[in-house]
C-alpha positions in Angstrom: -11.0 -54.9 22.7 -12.8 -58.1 22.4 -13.4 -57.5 18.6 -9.9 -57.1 18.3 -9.0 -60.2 20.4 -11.9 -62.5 19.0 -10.4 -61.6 15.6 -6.7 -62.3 16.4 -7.5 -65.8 18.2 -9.0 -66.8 15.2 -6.3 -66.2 13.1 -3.9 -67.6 15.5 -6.0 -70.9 15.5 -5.6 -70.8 11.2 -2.0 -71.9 11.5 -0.1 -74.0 14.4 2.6 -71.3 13.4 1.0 -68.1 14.1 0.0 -69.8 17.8 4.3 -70.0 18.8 4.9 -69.3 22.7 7.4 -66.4 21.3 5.1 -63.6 21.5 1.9 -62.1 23.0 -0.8 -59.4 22.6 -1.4 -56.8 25.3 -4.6 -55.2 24.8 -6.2 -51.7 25.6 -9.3 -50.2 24.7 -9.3 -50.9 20.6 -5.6 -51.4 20.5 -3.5 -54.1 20.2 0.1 -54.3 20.9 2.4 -57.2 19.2 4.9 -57.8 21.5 7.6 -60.7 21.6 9.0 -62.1 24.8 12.2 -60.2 26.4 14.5 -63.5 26.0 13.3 -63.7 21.9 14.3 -60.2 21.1 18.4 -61.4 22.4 18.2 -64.7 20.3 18.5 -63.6 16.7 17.0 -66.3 14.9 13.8 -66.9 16.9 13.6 -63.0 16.8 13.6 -63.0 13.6 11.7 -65.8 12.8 8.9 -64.0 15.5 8.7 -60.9 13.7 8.2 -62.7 10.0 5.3 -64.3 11.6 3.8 -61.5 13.0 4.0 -59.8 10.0 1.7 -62.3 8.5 -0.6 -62.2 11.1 -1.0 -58.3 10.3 -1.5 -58.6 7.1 -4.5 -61.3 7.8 -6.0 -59.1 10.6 -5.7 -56.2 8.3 -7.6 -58.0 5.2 -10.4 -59.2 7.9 -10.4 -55.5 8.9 -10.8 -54.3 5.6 -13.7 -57.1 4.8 -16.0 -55.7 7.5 -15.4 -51.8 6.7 -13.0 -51.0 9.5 -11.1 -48.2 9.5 -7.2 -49.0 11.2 -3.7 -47.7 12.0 -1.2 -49.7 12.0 2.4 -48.9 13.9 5.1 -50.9 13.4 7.8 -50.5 15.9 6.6 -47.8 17.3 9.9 -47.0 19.7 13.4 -48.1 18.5 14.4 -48.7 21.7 11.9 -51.2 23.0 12.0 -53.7 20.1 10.3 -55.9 21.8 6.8 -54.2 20.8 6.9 -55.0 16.8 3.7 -53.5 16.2 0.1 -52.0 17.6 -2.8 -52.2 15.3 -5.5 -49.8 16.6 -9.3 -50.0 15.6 -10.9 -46.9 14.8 -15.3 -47.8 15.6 -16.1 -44.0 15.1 -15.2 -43.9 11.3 -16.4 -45.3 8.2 -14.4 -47.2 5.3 -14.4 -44.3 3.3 -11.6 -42.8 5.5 -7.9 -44.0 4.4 -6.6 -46.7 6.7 -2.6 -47.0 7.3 -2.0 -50.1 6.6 1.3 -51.9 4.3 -2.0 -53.2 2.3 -2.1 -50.5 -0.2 -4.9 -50.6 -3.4 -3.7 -51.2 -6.7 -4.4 -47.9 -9.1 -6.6 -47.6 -12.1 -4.4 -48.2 -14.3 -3.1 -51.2 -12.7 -7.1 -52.5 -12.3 -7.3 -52.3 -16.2 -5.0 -55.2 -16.9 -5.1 -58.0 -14.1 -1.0 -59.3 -13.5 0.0 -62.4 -14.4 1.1 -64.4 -11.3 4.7 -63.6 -11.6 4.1 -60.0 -12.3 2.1 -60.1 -9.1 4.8 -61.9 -7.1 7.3 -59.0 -8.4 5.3 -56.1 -8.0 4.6 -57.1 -4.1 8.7 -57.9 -3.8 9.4 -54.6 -5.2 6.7 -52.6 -3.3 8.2 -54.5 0.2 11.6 -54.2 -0.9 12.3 -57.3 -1.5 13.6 -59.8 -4.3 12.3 -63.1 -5.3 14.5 -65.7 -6.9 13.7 -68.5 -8.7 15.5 -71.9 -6.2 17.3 -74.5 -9.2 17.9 -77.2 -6.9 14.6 -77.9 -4.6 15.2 -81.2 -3.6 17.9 -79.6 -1.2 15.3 -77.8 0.4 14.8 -78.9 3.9 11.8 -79.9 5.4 10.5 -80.2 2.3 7.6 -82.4 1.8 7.2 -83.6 -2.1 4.2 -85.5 -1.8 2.1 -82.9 -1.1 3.5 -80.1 -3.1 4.2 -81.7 -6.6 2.9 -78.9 -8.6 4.7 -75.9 -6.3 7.2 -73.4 -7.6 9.6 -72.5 -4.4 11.3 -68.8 -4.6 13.9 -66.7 -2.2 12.9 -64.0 -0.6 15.9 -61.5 0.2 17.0 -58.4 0.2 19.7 -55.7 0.4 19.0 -55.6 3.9 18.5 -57.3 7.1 16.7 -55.8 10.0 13.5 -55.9 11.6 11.8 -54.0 9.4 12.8 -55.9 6.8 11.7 -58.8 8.4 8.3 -57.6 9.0 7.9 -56.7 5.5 9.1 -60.0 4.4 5.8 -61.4 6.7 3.7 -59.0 5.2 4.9 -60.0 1.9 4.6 -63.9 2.0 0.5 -63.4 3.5 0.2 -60.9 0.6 1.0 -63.8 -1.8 -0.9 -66.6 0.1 -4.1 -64.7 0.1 -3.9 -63.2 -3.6 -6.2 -64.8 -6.5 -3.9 -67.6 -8.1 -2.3 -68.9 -5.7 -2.6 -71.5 -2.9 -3.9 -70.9 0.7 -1.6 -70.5 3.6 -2.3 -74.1 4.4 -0.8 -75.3 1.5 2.0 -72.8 0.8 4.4 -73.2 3.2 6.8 -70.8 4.1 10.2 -72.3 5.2 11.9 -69.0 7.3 16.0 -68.9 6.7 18.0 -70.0 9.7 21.8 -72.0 9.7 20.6 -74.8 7.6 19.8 -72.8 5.2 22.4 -70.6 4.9 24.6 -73.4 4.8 23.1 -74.6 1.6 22.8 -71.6 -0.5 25.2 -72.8 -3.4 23.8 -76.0 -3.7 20.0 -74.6 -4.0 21.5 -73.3 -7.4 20.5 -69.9 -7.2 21.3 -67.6 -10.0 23.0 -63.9 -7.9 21.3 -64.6 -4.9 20.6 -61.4 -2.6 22.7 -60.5 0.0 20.3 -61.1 2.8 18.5 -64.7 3.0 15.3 -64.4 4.4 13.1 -66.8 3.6 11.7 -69.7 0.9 8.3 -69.3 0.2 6.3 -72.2 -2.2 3.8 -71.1 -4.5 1.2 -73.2 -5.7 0.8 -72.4 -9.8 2.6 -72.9 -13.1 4.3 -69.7 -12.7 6.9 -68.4 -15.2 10.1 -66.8 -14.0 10.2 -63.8 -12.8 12.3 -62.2 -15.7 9.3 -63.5 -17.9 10.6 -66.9 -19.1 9.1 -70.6 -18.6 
């Protein structure tokens, strides 16, 4: 437990984001539970916004995991009818890295290894694997809480999908982390991810986005001179 507990108050001290009074941990033995507050789960956009975040903070814990040779199991709501338990992560001390964790962190082939990706291919192949989409956003300046100065050089995409639940939404967490802590692009300190509520569903045709996805999740900024997702500059 306090391996487990060290590890996620560290993360939660990375990002002012990760440390939101919407959820707790409840611990036992070498298991952690992910649970969001009763009033959270009946508000949908702070439930949503919860489970996105806590999806991140999986994917972080499960990279740290993986970086000291732990062997895991993740859950991810483990009973439909509780939803306020998103997730339990438990820590397996008995067994070596050479056994297969479950974990949304899968490793890429051989034949994928042969030929690194090029940052959009990346960004794509991650959407794809998460069931998601990523769309280029034409009109960033209607982006709000957007802070110019300090990303100049950042390329901001839509995540969506055909779907909107919280699954989804937890893949949509583990999919932005996935990005931020990939080779190429920026850290999550400097790529922001801005999480779709009203005001951003209110400007969807002004962000000039070509057949947006039925289900606005989230803008995520990368930092890198990527090309478009369909290949073109």
């Amino acid at each position: 437990m306090r391996r487990l507990k060290k590890w996620i108050d560290e993360i939660r001290a990375e990002n002012k984001e990760y440390a939101a009074a919407n959820w707790m941990c409840r611990y036992s033995g070498d298991t952690a539970e992910f649970i969001v507050h009763p009033h959270v789960v009946y508000n949908s956009g702070r439930f949503k916004h919860t489970v996105i975040r806590i999806g991140m903070i999986l994917t972080r814990l499960s990279k740290k995991m993986e970086e000291t040779g732990y062997v895991f199991h993740v859950q991810t709501f483990p009973s439909l009818e509780d939803l306020k338990i998103v997730a339990s992560i438990r820590l397996n001390v008995n067994l070596s890295q050479g056994n297969n964790n479950s974990s949304h962190l899968k490793k890429p082939s051989a034949a994928e290894e042969k030929k690194a990706p090029s940052a959009a291919e990346l960004l794509n192949r991650r959407a794809r694997h998460h069931r998601l989409d990523v769309t280029p956003i034409g009109n960033e300046k209607k982006l709000p809480e957007l802070d110019s100065s300090s990303h100049n050089n950042s390329k901001w995409y839509l995540i969506g999908s055909s779907n909107d639940n919280p699954f989804t939404w937890l893949h949509v967490g583990f999919f932005a982390q996935e990005i931020f802590l990939s080779s190429g692009f920026s850290d999550p300190g400097e790529s922001p991810l801005i999480i779709s509520g009203p005001e951003l569903n209110e400007i969807r045709e002004e962000l000039e986005i070509d057949e947006p996805p039925t289900f606005f999740h989230a803008c995520i900024a990368i930092i890198a001179a990527l090309p478009e997702p369909n290949g073109n500059r």
